[in-house]
Every structure is written in C-alpha cells, then in structure tokens.
N, C-alpha and C positions, 0 to 999 in steps of 0.2 A: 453457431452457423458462421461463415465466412464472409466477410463485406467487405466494402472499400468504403472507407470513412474519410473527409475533410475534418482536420483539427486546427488545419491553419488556414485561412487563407491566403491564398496567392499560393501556397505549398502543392506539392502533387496528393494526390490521394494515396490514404494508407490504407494496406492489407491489413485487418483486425479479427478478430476472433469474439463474436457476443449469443446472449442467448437467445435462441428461436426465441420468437415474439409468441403471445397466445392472445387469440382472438379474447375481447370483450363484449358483454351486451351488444347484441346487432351486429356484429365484426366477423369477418371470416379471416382464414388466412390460409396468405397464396403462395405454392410454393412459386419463385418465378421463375419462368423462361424463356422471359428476353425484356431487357430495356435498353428503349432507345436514347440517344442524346442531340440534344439540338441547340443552338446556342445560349438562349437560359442557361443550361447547367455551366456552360463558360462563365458566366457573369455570377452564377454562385460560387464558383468555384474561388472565383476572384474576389467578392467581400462585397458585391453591389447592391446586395437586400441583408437587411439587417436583421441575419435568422441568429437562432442561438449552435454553438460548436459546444462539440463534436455531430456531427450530420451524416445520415450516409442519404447519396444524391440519388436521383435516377425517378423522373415524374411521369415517361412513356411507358408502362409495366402491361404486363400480359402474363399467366400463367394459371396453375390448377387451384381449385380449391382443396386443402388439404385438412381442416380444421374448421369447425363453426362454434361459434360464443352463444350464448344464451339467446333465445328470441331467433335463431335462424336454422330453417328447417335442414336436418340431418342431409335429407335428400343430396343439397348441393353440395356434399362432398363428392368432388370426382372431373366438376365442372370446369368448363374453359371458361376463363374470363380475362376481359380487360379491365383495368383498374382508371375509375375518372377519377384524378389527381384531385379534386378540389373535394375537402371532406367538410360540409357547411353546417351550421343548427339545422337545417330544414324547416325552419318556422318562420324565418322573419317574411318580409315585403319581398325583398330581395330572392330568395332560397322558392317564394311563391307564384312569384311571373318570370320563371327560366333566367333569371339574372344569378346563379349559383356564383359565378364567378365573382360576384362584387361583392359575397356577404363577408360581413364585420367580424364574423365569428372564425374566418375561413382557417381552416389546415391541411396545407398540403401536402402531397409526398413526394419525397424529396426534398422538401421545404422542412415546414414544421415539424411533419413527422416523417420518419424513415421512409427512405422510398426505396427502388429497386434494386438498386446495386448491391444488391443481397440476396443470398441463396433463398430467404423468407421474408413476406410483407404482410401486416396486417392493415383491413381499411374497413371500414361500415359494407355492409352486405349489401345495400341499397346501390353503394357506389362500382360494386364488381360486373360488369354488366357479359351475359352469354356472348359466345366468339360460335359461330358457325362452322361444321367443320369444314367448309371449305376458304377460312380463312386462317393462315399461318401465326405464331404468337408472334413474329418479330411484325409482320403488317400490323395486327390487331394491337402491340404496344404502341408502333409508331401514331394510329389512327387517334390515339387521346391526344396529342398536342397538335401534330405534324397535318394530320387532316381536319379534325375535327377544329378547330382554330379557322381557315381560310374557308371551310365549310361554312360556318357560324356568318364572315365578314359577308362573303359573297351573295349569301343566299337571305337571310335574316336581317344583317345590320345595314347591306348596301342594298337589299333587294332589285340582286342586275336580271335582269328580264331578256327571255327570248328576242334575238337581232340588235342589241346591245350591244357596244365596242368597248372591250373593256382591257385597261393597260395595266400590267404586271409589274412593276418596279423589284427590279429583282429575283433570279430564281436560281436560288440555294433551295433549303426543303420544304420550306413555307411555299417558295413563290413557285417551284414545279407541281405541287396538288392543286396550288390556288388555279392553275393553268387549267389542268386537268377539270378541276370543280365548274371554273366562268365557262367551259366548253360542255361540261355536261347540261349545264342551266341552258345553252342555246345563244351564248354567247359567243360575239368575234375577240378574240383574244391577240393579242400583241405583248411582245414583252420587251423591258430594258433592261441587259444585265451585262458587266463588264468581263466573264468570261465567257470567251469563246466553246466550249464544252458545253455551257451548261444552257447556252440560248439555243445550243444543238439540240438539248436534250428536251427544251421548252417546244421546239419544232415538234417533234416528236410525239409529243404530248399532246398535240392537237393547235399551238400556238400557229397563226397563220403570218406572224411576224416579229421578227426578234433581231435587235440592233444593240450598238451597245448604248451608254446611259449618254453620253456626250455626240451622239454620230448624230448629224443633223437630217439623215436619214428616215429620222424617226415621222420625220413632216411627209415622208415618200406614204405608209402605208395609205391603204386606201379610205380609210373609217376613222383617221384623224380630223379633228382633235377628239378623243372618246368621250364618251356616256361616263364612263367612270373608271377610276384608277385606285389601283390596290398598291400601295406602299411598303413594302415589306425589309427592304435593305437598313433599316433604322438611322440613316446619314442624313445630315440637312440637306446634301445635295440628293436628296431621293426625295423628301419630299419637297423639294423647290419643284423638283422634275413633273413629279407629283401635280404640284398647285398651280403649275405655269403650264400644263399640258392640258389638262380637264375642259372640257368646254364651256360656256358659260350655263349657269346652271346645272352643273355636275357633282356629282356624287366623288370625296376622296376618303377613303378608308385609309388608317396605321398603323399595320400590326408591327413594322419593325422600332425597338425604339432603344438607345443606348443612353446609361444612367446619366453621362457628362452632355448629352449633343441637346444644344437648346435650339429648337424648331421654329421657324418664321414664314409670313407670309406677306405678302403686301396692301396693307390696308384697303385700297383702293379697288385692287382684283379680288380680295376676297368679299367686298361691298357690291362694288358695284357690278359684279358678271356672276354675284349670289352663289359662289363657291362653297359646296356645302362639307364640312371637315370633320373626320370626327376618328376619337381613338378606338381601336377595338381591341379585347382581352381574354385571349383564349376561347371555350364554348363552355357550354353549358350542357348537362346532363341527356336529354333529349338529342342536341346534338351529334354528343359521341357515341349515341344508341345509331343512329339514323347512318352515321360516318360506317358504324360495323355493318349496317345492313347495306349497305351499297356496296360497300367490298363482298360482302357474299356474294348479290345480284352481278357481280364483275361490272358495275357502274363506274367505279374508282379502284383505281390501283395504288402501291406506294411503290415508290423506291428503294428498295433492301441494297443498303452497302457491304461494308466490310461487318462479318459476325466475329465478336472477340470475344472473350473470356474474360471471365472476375480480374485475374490476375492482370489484362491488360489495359488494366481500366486509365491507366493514364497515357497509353501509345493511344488508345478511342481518345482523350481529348488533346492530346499533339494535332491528331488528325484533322478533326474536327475545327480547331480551331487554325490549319492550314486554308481553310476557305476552299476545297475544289475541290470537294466530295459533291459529285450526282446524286449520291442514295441516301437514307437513314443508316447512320452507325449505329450498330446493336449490339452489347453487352448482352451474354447468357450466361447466367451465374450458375445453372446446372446443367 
C-alpha cells in the first residue's frame, strides 16, 4: 500500500511503498478515508516526543472496515468507523474510570503505531467506533482529536455549566469546536485570538465576543472577568492571559502546550483568588463516541478545510503549519 512515512525528523515526509497491515486478535482493518492533521503531527513531525522512526503520521482516521482478526465478528466488514487514536491495556485503573488517555501501556496512531496517512490502518475493534450515515469521514476523522479533546475539557474536566462565561484563548481548530462545544453546554462564550479571520469565524460559531489577545478591549465584554477560560494557543502569553483574566475562584483548563514554553503564574493570584489550573489531554473513549453522536444529532459541526491527497502530504503540513487555516486539513489516501 502507499504511505507517507517520516524517517527523519525535521525532514519532509516520504512517499513509500509497504505491506497492507492484517488485522490481529481483536483488530480490524480500515481502509482510510480521510485523516485529518492538527498541530501534534507538527511537533512529530519535528522530533518533540520520543517515538521510534520510520512512522507513518496521521492520529484523526475515519474509514471502512475491510478485514477482521480473530475474536471480531465477520459482520463489521463493510462498516463506517472512526478510529480513537489511543490503543490502551484496557485493564489498568486508568483504562477503567474513562482515564484511556493516561494509561502506561498507551499506543497510539500515528504515534506508536502506524496511523493514517496510509491507504490502510490496523487498530483494536473496540477502538473503531460506528460513524452514522449522516456524518462524513473527513468530520467523523477530525471529531477523534479536533472535537473530541475540547469536548472532554469543557464538559467533563472543566464542568462549565449553563449561564457560565466562558473565554476561548485561541481559535485555530481546538479553539473554534471548543466555541462551538461552551455554546452548546449553555454557555457565554468570548474568545482571544490574534487573527482577524478566525475570531470572525469564532463569531460565527456562536462566540458573542472576540478581540484580539493584547486588545484591552477584552475588559469591554459584558460577563468579564469569566467563570472559566479554555487555553488553547500553547504560549506563555496565552496562559498568562489565561490566569490573569479568570475570576477569583475560576476554573483554567490547557490544552495547548509546546515542548520548549515553560508556563507560570503568580504565586499570590494563584493562592490567594484560589485559581484553579489544570492540564487536559486529548479524550477518552466515551468521549469520542458521544463527539460522533452529536455530529449526527447536527448538535456539533467541524470545519472541513482543504481535502488533499497522499501525495500532498507535505503542501497539508506547509499549510498547516502557516497558522490561518479556519478548517481541519484532510488527507484522503483513497
């Protein structure tokens, strides 16, 4: 089958040639079609988690089942499925109170093992979860990182609650669902984000205010200083923004985070106005089931960008890594 492989990092990705994968015990395999990319696969790309090379990338997957392994019934050959990226033991502590994301054993795709950027993916059966037919494969790929992630922070980790005011720090792909998500919970939403385009697009989305990160403006909306603020831009100055906007006793989620930026806050604000701070990582299982059922219900939508092809797998991370893409980029390897 045809892939795009990293064998270097910092290098572009190479066109390669390997063999169709075959499902094992519990494993299906997917032909794909479509994975999305988000900035993770930038920071693999580049050499910032210490996987092992040769890799082929791609942790947003959607496509058919085409083959079953041992232990998984013939039936779902034929099925639409999105693939949840984290392949765990399923047994520990972790793997058993919806913590999938943290287990010790984890392999992911794209990570540890091959992920999408390939005409074929193999994953545990458990982890392919049904796509409705009124959900497309490039949403249903995007919805395992790109939703399911700000899904997980808003609703689960930060539990924002109806009439709530809740500030977006950034809205690149994370932060336009997260918009989406704190508005379908019943929340006021505001966002900071330093393109012009994309705080349009944050309006759009149900945002009732969108300034940029520096505009002292931000002190105008009406439901300042908020309930709680989602951090997504991974820069110190995002979560300064972050920590120094919240109100006292406030909730700060942060999903964005980059390998070198060391994060502070100030002793004193964080004590004494009981700032409550915390990281969040990706979702969990349940999650990204719940992510696809809201996309059917048309409760949540994503943003579909540019659709590219195997072959253009490294103009998708020129792109991407321009910063002023509105949508999810999506590779379709067939």
């Amino acid at each position: 089958m045809h892939c795009a492989m990293i064998r270097t990092f910092g290098a572009p990705a190479e066109a390669a040639e390997v063999e169709n994968p075959e499902p094992g015990p519990d494993e299906v395999e997917v032909i794909v079609k479509a994975a999305g990319l988000c900035g993770t696969d930038l920071k693999i790309k580049s050499g910032a988690f210490d996987l092992p090379l040769p890799l082929i990338p791609g942790h947003e997957i959607a496509g058919e089942i085409v083959a079953v392994g041992p232990g998984v019934p013939s039936g779902r050959i034929g099925e639409r499925v999105a693939c949840y990226y984290y392949s765990t033991c399923e047994k520990c502590e972790r793997c058993l109170t919806g913590q999938e994301n943290l287990c010790a054993s984890v392999r992911r795709l794209g990570f540890e093992r091959p992920g999408g950027m390939a005409e074929r993916v193999v994953c545990p059966a458990a982890m392919a979860l049904p796509i409705a037919d009124e959900v497309s494969y490039p949403a249903a790929a995007a919805a395992m990182d790109a939703l399911t992630t700000p899904l997980r922070a808003l609703q689960q980790k930060l539990r924002v609650e109806p009439g709530e005011s809740v500030l977006i720090v950034g809205s690149g792909g994370l932060g336009l669902n997260a918009v989406q998500v704190a508005t379908a919970l019943g929340a006021h939403v505001a966002v900071a984000e330093p393109v012009a385009e994309r705080r349009a697009r944050a309006v759009e989305r149900g945002a009732e205010y969108a300034c940029a990160p520096d505009d002292a403006d931000l002190r105008a909306w009406g439901r300042f200083p908020p309930d709680v603020v989602l951090e997504v831009s991974g820069t110190a100055a995002g979560l300064a923004l972050a920590a120094g906007t919240v109100r006292p006793g406030g909730r700060v989620g942060v999903l964005g985070y980059q390998p070198t930026t060391q994060l502070s806050i100030g002793s004193q604000r964080l004590v004494l106005d009981e700032v409550n701070i915390q990281g969040i990582r990706g979702g969990s299982l349940a999650t990204a089931a719940e992510a696809l059922r809201r996309l059917a219900l048309g409760e949540l939508t994503i943003d579909i960008g540019p659709i590219l092809g195997l072959s253009d797998v490294n103009r998708a991370y020129e792109m991407l890594q321009g910063g002023k893409q509105t949508g999810r980029i999506v590779v379709a390897p067939n």
